[in-house]
N, CA, C and O of each residue as an XYZ file, in Angstrom:
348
protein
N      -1.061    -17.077    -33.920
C      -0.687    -17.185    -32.541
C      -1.746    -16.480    -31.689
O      -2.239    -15.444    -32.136
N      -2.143    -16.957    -30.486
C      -3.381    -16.531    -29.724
C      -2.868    -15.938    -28.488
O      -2.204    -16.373    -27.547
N      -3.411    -14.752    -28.803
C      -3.235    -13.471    -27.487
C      -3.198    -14.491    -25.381
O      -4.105    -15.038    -24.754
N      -1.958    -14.302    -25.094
C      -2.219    -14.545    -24.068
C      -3.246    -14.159    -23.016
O      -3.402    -12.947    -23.167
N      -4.068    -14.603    -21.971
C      -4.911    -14.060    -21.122
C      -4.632    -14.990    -20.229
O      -4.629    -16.219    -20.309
N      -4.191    -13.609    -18.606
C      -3.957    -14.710    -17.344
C      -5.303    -15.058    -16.670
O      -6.133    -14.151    -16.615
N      -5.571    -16.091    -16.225
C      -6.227    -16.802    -15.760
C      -6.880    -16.639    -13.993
O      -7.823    -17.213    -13.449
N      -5.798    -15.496    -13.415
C      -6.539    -15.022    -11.743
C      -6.205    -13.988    -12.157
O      -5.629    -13.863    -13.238
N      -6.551    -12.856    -11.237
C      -7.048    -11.673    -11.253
C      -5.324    -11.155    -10.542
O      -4.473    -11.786     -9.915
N      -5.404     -9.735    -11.024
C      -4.159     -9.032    -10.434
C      -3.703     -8.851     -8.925
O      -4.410     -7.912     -8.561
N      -2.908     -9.227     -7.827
C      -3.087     -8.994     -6.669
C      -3.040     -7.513     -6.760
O      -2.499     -6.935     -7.702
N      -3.671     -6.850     -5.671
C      -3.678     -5.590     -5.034
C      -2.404     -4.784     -4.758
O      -1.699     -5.174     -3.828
N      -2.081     -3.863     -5.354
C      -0.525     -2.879     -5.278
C      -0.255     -2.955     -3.617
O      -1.207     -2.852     -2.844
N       1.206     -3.156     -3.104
C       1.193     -2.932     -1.876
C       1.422     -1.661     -1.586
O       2.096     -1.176     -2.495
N       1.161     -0.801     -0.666
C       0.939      0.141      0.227
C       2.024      0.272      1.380
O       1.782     -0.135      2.517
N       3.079      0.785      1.074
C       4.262      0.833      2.368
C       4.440      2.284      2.628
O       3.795      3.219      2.154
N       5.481      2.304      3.511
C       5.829      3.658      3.902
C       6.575      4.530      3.031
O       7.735      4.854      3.288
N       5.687      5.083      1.578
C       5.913      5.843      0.436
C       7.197      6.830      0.810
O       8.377      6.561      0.582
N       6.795      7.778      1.307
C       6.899      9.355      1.830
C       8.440      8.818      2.558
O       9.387      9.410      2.039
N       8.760      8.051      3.397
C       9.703      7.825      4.227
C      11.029      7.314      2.729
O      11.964      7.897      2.180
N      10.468      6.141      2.614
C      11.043      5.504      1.131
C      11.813      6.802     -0.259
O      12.880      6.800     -0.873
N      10.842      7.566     -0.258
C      11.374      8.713     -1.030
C      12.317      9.457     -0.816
O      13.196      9.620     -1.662
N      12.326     10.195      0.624
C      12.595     11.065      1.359
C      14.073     10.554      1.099
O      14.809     11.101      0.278
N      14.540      9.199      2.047
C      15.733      8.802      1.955
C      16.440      8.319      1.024
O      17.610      8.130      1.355
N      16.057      7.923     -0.488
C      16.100      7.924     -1.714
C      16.938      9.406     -2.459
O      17.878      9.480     -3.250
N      16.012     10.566     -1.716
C      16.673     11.574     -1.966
C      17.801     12.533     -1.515
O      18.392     13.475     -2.043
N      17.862     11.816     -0.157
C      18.918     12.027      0.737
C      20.396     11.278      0.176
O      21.554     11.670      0.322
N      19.887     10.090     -0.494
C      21.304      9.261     -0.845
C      22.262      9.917     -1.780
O      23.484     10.035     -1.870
N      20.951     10.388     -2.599
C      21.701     11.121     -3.875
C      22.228     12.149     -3.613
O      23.292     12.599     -4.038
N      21.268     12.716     -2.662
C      22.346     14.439     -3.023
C      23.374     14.231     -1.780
O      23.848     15.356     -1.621
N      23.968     13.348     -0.803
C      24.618     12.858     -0.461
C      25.981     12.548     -1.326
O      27.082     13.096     -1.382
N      25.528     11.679     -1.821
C      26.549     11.258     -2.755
C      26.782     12.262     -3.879
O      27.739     11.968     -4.595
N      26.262     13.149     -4.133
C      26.664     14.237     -4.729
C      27.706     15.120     -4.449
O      28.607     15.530     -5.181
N      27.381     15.415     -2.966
C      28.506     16.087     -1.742
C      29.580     15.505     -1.541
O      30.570     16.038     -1.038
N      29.480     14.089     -1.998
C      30.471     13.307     -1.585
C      31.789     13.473     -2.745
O      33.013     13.503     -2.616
N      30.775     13.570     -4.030
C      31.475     13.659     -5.189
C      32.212     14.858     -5.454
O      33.315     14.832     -5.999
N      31.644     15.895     -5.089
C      31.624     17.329     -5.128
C      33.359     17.759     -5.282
O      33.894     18.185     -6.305
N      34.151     17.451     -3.676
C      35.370     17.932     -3.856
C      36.089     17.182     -4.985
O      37.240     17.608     -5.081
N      35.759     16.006     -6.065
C      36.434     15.781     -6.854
C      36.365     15.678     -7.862
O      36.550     14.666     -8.537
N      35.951     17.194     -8.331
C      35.392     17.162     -9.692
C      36.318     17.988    -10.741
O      35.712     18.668    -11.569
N      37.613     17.984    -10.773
C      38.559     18.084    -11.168
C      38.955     16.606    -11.424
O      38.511     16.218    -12.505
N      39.520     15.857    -10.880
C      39.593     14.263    -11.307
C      38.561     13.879    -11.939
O      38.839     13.162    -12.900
N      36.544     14.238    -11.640
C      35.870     13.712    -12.611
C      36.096     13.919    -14.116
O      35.982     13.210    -15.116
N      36.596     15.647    -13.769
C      36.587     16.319    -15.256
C      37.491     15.266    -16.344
O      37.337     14.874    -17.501
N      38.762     15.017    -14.986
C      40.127     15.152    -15.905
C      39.632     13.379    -16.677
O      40.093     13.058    -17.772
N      38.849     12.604    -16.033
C      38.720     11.388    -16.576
C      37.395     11.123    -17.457
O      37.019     10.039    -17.903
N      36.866     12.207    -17.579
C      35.804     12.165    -18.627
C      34.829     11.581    -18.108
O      34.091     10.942    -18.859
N      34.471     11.642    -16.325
C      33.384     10.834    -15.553
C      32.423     12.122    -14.546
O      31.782     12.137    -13.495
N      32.819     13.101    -15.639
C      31.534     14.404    -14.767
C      30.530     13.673    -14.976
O      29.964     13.734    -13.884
N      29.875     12.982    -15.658
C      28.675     13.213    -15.613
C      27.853     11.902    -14.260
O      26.654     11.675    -14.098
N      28.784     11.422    -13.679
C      28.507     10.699    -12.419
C      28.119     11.743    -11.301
O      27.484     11.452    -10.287
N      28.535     12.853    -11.587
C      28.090     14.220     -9.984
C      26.980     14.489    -10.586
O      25.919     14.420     -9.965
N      27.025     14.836    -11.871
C      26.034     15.764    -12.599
C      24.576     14.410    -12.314
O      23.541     14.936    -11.906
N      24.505     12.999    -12.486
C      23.769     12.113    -12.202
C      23.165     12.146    -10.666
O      21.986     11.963    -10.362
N      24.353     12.447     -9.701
C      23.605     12.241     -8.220
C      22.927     13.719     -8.203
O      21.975     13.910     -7.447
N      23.328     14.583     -8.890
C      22.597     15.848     -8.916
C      20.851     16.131     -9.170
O      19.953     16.784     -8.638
N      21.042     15.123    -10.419
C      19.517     14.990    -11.363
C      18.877     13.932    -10.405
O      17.666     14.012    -10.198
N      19.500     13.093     -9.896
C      18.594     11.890     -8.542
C      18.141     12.694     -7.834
O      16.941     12.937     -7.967
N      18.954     13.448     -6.765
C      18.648     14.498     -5.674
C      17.727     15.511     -6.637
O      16.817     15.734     -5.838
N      17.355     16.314     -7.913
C      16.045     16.956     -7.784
C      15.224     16.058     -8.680
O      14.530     16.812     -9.361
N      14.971     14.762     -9.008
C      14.284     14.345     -8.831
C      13.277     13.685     -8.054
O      12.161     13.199     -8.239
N      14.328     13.898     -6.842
C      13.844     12.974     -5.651
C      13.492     13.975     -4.637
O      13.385     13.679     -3.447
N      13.319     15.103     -5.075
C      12.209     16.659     -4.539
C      11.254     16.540     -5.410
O      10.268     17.056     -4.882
N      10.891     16.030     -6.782
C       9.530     16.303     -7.822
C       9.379     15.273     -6.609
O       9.077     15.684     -5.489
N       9.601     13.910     -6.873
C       9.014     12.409     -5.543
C       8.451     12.831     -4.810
O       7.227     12.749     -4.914
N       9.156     13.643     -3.453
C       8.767     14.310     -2.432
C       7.477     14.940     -2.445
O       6.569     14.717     -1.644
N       7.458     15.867     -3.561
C       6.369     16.595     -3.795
C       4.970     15.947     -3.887
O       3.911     16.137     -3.288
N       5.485     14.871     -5.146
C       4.255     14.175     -5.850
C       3.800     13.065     -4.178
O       2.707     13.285     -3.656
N       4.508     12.250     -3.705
C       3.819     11.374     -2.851
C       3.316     11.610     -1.371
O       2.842     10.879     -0.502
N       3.656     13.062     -1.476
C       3.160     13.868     -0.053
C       1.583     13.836     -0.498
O       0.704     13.277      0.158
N       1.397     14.483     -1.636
C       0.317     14.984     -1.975
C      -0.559     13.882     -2.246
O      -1.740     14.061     -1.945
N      -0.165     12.537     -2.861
C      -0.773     11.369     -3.344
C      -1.076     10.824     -1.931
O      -2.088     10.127     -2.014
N      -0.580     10.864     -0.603
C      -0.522     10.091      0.407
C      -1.607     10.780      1.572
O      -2.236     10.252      2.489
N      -1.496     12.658      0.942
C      -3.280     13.683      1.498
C      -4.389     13.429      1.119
O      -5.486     13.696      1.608
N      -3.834     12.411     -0.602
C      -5.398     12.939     -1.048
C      -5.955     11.326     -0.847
O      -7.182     11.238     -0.892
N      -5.348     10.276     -0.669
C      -5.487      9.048     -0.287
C      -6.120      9.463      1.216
O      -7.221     10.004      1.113
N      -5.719      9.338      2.334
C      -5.741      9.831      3.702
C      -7.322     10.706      3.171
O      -7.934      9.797      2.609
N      -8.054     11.753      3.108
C      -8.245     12.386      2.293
C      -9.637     11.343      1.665
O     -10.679     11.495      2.302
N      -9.669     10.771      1.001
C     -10.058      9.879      0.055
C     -11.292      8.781      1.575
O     -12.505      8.739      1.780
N     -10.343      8.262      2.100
C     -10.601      7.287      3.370
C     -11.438      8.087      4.410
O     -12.573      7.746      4.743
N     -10.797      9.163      4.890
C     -11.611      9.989      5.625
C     -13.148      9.922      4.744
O     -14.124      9.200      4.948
N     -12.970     10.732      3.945
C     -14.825     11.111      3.315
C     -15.577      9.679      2.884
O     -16.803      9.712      2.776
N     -14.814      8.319      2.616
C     -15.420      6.939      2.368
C     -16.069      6.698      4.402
O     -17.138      6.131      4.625
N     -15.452      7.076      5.205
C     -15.864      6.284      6.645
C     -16.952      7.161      6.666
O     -18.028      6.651      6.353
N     -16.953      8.647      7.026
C     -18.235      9.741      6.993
C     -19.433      9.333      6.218
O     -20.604      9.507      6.554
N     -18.929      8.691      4.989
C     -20.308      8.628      4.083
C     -20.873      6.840      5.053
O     -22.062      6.542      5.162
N     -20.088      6.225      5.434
C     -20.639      4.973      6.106
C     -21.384      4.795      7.085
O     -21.685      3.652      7.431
């Protein structure tokens, strides 16, 4: 059987509003965490903790996000600046 190979070239990754996209990503979760929060006696009692304990791990994952695409979005910005200077 012969190795597939595509035939045009990859389009270009799109580029949207990262940082904004994240931000509120991480807002949902730990939202819905708060939301979950006063009923975690019923989560317990039905064997569904680990649905708070989930919006918990979204919300600090979605601070590593924060972190990582602030910094990816300086050094891009960053990147463009020193490409126009050298032009």
């Amino acid at each position: 059987m012969a190795k597939w190979t595509p035939t045009h070239e990859a389009p270009e990754p799109l580029e949207g509003p990262i940082v904004p996209t994240i931000v509120g990503g991480t807002l949902i979760w730990f939202v819905l965490f708060l939301v979950q929060l006063p009923f975690y006696g019923w989560f317990d009692d039905h064997g569904h903790l680990w649905w708070l304990w989930t919006c918990l791990a979204g919300a600090g994952l979605g601070l590593i996000g924060i972190w990582y695409v602030r910094r990816r979005d300086a050094a891009i910005k960053r990147a463009r600046a020193g490409a126009d200077v050298q032009q």
